[in-house]
Structure formats: structure tokens, C-alpha cells
C-alpha positions in Angstrom: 0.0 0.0 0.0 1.4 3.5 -0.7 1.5 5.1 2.1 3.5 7.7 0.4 0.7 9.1 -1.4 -2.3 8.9 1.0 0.0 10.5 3.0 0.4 13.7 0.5 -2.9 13.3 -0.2 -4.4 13.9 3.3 -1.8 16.7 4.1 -2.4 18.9 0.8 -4.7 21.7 2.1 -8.2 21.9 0.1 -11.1 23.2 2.1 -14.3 24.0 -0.6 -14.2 25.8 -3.0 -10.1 26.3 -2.9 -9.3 22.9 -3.9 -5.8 23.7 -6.0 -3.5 22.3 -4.5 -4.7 19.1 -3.9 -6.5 19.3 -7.8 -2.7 18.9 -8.8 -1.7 16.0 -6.6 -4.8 14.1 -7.6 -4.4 14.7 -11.0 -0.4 13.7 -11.2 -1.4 10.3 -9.8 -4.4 9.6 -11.9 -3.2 11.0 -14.8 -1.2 7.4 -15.9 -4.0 4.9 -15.5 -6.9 6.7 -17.4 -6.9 7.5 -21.0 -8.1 11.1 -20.7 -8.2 13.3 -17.8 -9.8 16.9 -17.8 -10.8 19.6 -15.2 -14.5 21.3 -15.3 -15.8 24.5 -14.2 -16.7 23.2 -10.5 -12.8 22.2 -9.9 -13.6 18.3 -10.5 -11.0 16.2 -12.2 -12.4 13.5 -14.4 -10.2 10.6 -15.5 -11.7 8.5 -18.2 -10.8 4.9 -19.0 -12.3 3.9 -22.0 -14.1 0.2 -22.3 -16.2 -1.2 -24.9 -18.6 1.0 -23.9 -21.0 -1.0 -22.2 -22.2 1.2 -19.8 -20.5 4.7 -17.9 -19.5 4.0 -14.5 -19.0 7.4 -12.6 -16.7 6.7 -9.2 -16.5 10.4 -6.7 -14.3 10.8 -4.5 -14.5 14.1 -2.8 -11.0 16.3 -2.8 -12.4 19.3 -0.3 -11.6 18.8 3.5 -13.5 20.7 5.9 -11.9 24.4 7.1 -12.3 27.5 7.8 -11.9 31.0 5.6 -10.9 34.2 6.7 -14.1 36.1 7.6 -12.5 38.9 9.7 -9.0 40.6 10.9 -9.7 42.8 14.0 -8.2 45.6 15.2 -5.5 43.5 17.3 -4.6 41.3 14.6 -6.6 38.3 15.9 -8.4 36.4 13.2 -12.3 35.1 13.1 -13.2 32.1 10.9 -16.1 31.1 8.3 -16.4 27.4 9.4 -16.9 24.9 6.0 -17.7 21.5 6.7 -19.0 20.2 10.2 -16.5 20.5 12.7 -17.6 19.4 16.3 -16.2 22.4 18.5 -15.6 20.0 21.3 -12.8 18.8 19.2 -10.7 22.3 18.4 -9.1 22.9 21.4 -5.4 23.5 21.7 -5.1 22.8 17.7 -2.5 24.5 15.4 -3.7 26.0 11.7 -2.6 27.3 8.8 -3.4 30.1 7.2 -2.9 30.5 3.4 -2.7 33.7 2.2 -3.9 35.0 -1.5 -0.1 35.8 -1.9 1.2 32.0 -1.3 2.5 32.7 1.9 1.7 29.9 4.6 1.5 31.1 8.1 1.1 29.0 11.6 -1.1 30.1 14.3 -2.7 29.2 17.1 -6.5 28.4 17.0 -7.7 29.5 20.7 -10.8 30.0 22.1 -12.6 33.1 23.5 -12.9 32.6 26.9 -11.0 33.1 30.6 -8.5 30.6 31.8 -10.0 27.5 33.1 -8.8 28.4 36.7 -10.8 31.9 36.2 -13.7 30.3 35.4 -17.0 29.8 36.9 -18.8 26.1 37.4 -22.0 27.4 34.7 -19.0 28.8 32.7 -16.9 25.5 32.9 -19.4 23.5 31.6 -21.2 25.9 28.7 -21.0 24.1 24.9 -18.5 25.6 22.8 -19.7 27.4 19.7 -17.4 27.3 16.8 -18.1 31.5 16.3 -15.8 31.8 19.4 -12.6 30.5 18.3 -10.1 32.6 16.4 -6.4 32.6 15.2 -3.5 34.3 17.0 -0.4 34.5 14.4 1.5 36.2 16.9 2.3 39.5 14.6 1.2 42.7 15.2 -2.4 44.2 13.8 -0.7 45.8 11.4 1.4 42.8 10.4 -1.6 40.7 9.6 -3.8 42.5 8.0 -1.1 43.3 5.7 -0.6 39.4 4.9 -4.3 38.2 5.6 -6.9 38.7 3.6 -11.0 38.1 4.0 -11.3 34.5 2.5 -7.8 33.0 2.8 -8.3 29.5 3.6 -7.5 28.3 7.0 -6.5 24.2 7.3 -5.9 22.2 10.3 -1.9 21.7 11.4 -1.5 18.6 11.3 0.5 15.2 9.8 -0.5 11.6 8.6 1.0 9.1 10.6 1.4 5.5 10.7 0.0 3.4 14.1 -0.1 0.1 14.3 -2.0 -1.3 11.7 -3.8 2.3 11.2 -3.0 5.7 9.7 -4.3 8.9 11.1 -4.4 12.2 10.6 -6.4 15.5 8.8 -9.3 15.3 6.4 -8.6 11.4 5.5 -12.4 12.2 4.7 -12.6 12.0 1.8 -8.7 12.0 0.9 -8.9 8.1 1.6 -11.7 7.5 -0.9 -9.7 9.5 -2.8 -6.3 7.2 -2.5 -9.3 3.8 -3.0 -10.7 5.7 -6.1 -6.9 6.0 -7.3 -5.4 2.2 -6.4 -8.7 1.0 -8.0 -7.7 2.6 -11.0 -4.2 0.9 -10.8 -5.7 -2.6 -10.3 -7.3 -1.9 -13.5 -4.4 -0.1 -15.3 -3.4 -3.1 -18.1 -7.0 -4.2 -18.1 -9.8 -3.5 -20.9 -13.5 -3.5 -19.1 -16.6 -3.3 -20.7 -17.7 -0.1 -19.5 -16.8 3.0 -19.5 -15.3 4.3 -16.1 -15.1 8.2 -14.9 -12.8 8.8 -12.0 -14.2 11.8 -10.4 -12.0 13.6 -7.8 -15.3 15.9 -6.9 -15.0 19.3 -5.1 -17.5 21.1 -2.8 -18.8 17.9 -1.2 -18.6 19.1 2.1 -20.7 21.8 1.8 -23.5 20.0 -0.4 -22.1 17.5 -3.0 -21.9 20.1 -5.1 -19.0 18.9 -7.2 -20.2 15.4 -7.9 -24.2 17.0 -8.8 -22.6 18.9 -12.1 -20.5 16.5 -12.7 -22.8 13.2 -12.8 -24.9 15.9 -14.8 -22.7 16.6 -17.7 -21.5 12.7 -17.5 -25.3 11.2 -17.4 -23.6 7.8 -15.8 -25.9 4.3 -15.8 -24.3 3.2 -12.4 -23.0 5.6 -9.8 -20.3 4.8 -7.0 -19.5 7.3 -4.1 -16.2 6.7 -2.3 -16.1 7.9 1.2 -15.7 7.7 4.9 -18.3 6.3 7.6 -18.4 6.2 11.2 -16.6 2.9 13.3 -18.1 4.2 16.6 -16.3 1.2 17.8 -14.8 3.1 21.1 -15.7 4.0 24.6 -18.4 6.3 24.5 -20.9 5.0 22.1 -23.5 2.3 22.8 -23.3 -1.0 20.5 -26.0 0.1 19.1 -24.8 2.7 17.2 -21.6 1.5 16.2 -22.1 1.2 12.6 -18.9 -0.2 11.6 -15.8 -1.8 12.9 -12.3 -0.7 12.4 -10.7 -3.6 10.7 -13.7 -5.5 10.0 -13.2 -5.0 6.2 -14.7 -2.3 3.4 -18.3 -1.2 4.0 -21.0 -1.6 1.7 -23.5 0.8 2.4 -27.6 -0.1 2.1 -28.4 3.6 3.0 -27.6 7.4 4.4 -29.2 10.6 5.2 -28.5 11.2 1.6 -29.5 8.2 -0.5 -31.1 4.9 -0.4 -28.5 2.9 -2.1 -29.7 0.6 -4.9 -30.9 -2.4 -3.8 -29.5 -4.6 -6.7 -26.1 -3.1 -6.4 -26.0 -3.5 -2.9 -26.7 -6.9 -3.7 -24.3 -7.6 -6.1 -21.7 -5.8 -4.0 -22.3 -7.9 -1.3 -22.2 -11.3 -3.9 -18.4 -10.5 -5.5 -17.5 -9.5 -1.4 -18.2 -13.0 -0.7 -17.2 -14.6 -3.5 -13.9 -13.2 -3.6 -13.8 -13.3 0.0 -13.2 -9.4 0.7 -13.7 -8.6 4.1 -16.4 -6.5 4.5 -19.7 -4.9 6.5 -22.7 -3.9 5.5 -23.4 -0.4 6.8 -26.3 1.8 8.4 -25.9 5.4 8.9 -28.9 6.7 10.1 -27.4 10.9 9.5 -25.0 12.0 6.8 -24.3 11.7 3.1 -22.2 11.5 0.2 -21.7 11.9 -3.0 -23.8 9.1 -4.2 -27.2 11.3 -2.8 -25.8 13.6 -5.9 -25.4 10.9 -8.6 -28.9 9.2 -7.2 -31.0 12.2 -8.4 -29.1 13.4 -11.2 -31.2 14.6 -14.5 -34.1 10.7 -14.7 -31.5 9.1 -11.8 -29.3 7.1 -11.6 -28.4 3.3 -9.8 -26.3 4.7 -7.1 -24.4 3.7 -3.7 -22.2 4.0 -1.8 -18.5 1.8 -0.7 -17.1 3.3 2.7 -14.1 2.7 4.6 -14.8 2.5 8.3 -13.0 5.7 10.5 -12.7 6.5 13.7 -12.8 10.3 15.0 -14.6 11.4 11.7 -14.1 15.3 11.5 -11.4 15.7 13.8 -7.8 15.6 13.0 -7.5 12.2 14.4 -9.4 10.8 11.7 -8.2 6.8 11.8 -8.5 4.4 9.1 -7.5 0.7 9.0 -4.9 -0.7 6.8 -6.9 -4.0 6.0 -10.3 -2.0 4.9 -8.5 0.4 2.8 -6.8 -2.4 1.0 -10.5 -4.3 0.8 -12.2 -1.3 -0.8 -9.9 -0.9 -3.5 -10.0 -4.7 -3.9 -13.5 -4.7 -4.1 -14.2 -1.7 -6.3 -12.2 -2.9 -9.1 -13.6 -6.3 -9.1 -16.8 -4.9 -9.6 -15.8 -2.9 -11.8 -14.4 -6.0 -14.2 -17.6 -7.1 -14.1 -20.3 -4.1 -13.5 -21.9 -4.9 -17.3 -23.1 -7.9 -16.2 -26.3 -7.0 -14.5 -29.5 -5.5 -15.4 -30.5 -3.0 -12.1 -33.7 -1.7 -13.4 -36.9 -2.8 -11.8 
């Protein structure tokens, strides 16, 4: 597995809407296993490996992480944020970010809370929610100093590395940049093979603030079957009843029968589930009763479209401690491609 690359992957900064840097990374490593590879006006890069044209097959894997933008410079330098994507404020204490400014200059600061020291602090205080509008950025400079660097909309990324734990790797925004690195080593599988259909590799933009990306894209690309690539919750920790654990890290690549966002179809779920077993790819079938993908997009594109989702179980989704599993990662590549060899061979209409 290349570690290598998920690991460039999840620490390129893209939050919505700015996705350029990591466009470029994406698009170097795709680049040599499709025949054709473009980039339309939303930001998404589409790779196209031509079959026998059987059928199009559009795969999205979201390239936005969730962030923040400059929304204000005060008058002593300190820095408010627009949040993008759902961050849980319990989570952004003592954090690091960085702020890129418009003129390519990268600058650390520390993301701190407005309130009194915890030994200043009242019991009702102590124990009030956090609200993500109270956090700001101290760069340490002067006023002056950064407003003449920052500007309104610079985009603001968590500070943070991918490493390697055990049989894990952790880090910032591996949603979605692991469906991203299982959308890629799919592709690789594939690279000396011819398949019947047609397949679009879609690194989508602006998922994170409504699959935005992937609904112009499956629009322009009018695919028969459509296959999101993303994260879902392993609530397999202390904390969270058994109940709701949804998936195990470890446990293999998640086949998902339905989301906030989508339904998934129940043939394709099905045959999923069949070349799982047959092949003998770990996996899970998944539940997540809030939350959505790309898939919701490619679902209800233009008369629709046979969509689901293929997840890969993470711990700490939407913090910077987002923790995949080795074994699944590996098991949703595996699985995507052998479904792909073989996606002309079934008839999912009703």
C-alpha cells in the first residue's frame, strides 16, 4: 500500500471551493492509469478509462476537506473564521492552523478560544458548549502585520501530519482523501486491463458543503451506475453504545444499504455484497442513520441514476485524528475494481 501518497494526499490543504492544490496532486497520480483526464468548471478532475462502452460508471471521490476562511482581521490582529464542513467544537481545542494567504505565503497560528482561563472560570462557565463563532487565530504579529498578509477568504486548514500506528493511519481530512487514494489504487488494479464499461474517475470538489461537485458532474457525465467513495463512522470506542456503532475498524470495506442522503440501490448492494463473498473481501454492511455522500448527488441526477455508496470504516470522523484501517482500505480498493471488471453484467432496473 502506498502510504507515500495517501500520506500527501491527506496533508495537501483543500477546504471548498479552494481545492488547488490538492487538484494537482490528484491529478499527477491519476493521470497514468486513465486514458483522458480533464478539469471542469466546479474544480472536478475526471479521468476517463475507456471500455467497450457497455455502460458509464462514474466513481467520486471528494477532494475538499472541511476548514475555515478568513471572515475577519480585527483591530488587534486576531483572526475570526467562516467554518466549511461540520466541525464538532468539542474537538478544536489547543489545535494548530494554517493560514494560506492570496499571496502564497503559509502562516502558523494558534486556533484558541474566547474565553477566561480554566482556573478563572465559573462552574456554569466550565461547563457551557463551545460554539465554533468563538474560536479565532493568534499568528502572533502585530495588527498591522496581519492585515497586511491576511486577507478576507484565505483558507484556513488544520496543522497537522498523517502518521502511521499500528496497523492504522491517522491524521487531517482522510475524509474523503482516503476514498480518494481507494478511487486512485482501484484505477491501478485496472491499469493493463480493458473492461466493458466505460469508467469516470471523479476527484469531486464542494462535497462538504452539499455535493456540489459530484451534482454537475454526474450531470454533464449522465452515468448508468454511480459509485460514491467515502468515509463512515466505526463508533467502535468508549463512548458510544453497540447500538450505534455502525462499523468496525478492521472488520473489512463497507458496503452501504443507506444514508441521510440516499437509499443505495438495492440490486447493487446486492451484487456488491455477492463479489464481497465470492472473492472473500472482508467487509460490512453499513447503516448510517445521518449523513451523506456523493452518491445522494449521482442518485437524483437529470431521470436518476443506480447509485451507492463503498465506505471505509473511520474513527474520529471530523477531527484531526481521523483513523483508518490498513486491512479495509486495501479491501475497498479490492472490491471496487472487481466490480468494476464485471459491472456490465447486471440489469438493475426494476
Amino acid at each position: 500500500m502506498d502510504f507515500d501518497l495517501l500520506k500527501r494526499l491527506c496533508e495537501t490543504p483543500g477546504i471548498p471551493g479552494k481545492e488547488d492544490h490538492i487538484r494537482e496532486v490528484v491529478k499527477e497520480a491519476l493521470a497514468p492509469l486513465v486514458d483522458s483526464i480533464e478539469v471542469d468548471v466546479m474544480g472536478n478532475v475526471v479521468g476517463v478509462k475507456r471500455g467497450n462502452g457497455a455502460r458509464k460508471v462514474m466513481l467520486a471521490a471528494h477532494i475538499d476537506e472541511i476548514g475555515f476562511m478568513v471572515r475577519h482581521v480585527d483591530d488587534k490582529g486576531f483572526v475570526r473564521l467562516q467554518p466549511l464542513g461540520g466541525f464538532d467544537a468539542r474537538q478544536l481545542f489547543a489545535q494548530r492552523v494554517l493560514v494560506h494567504t492570496r499571496k502564497g505565503e503559509v502562516l502558523r497560528g494558534v486556533l484558541a478560544y474566547s474565553t477566561k482561563p480554566a482556573h478563572m472560570l465559573t462552574p456554569e462557565e466550565m461547563n457551557k458548549a463551545p460554539q465554533i463563532e468563538s474560536f479565532f487565530v493568534d499568528l502572533g504579529m502585530t495588527a498591522e502585520q496581519v492585515k497586511e498578509k491576511v486577507s478576507v477568504g484565505d483558507m484556513v486548514t488544520m496543522d497537522r501530519t498523517t502518521e502511521s500506528c499500528g496497523d492504522t493511519f491517522f491524521g487531517k481530512a482522510m475524509d474523503d482523501r482516503v476514498g480518494v487514494f481507494v478511487m486512485i489504487e482501484a484505477m491501478r488494479l485496472l491499469k493493463d486491463k480493458c473492461t466493458e464499461v466505460d469508467i469516470y474517475a471523479v476527484a469531486t470538489t464542494q462535497e462538504e458543503v452539499g455535493l456540489r461537485g459530484a451534482t454537475t458532474a454526474a450531470y454533464a457525465i449522465e452515468p448508468d451506475i454511480g459509485i460514491a467513495l467515502d468515509v463512515t463512522l466505526a463508533n467502535d470506542y468508549p463512548g458510544p453504545p453497540d447500538t450505534e456503532t455502525v462499523t468496525k475498524l478492521g472488520q473489512g470495506v463497507a458496503i452501504k444499504i443507506m444514508d441521510g442522503s440516499l437509499i443505495c440501490h438495492p440490486k447493487l448492494v446486492e451484487h456488491f455484497r455477492e463479489i464481497a463473498e465470492r472473492e472473500q473481501i472482508p467487509h460490512q454492511m453499513e447503516i448510517l442513520p445521518r449523513g451523506g455522500t456523493d452518491a445522494g448527488a449521482l442518485q437524483r441526477s437529470r431521470a436518476g441514476t443506480a447509485s451507492i455508496t463503498i465506505s471505509v470504516p473511520t474513527r474520529y470522523v471530523h477531527t484531526v485524528n481521523e483513523m483508518v484501517h490498513r486491512k479495509d482500505v486495501e479491501a475497498a480498493a479490492t472490491l471496487v475494481a472487481r466490480y468494476l471488471e464485471e459491472a456490465h453484467t447486471r440489469d438493475y432496473r426494476y
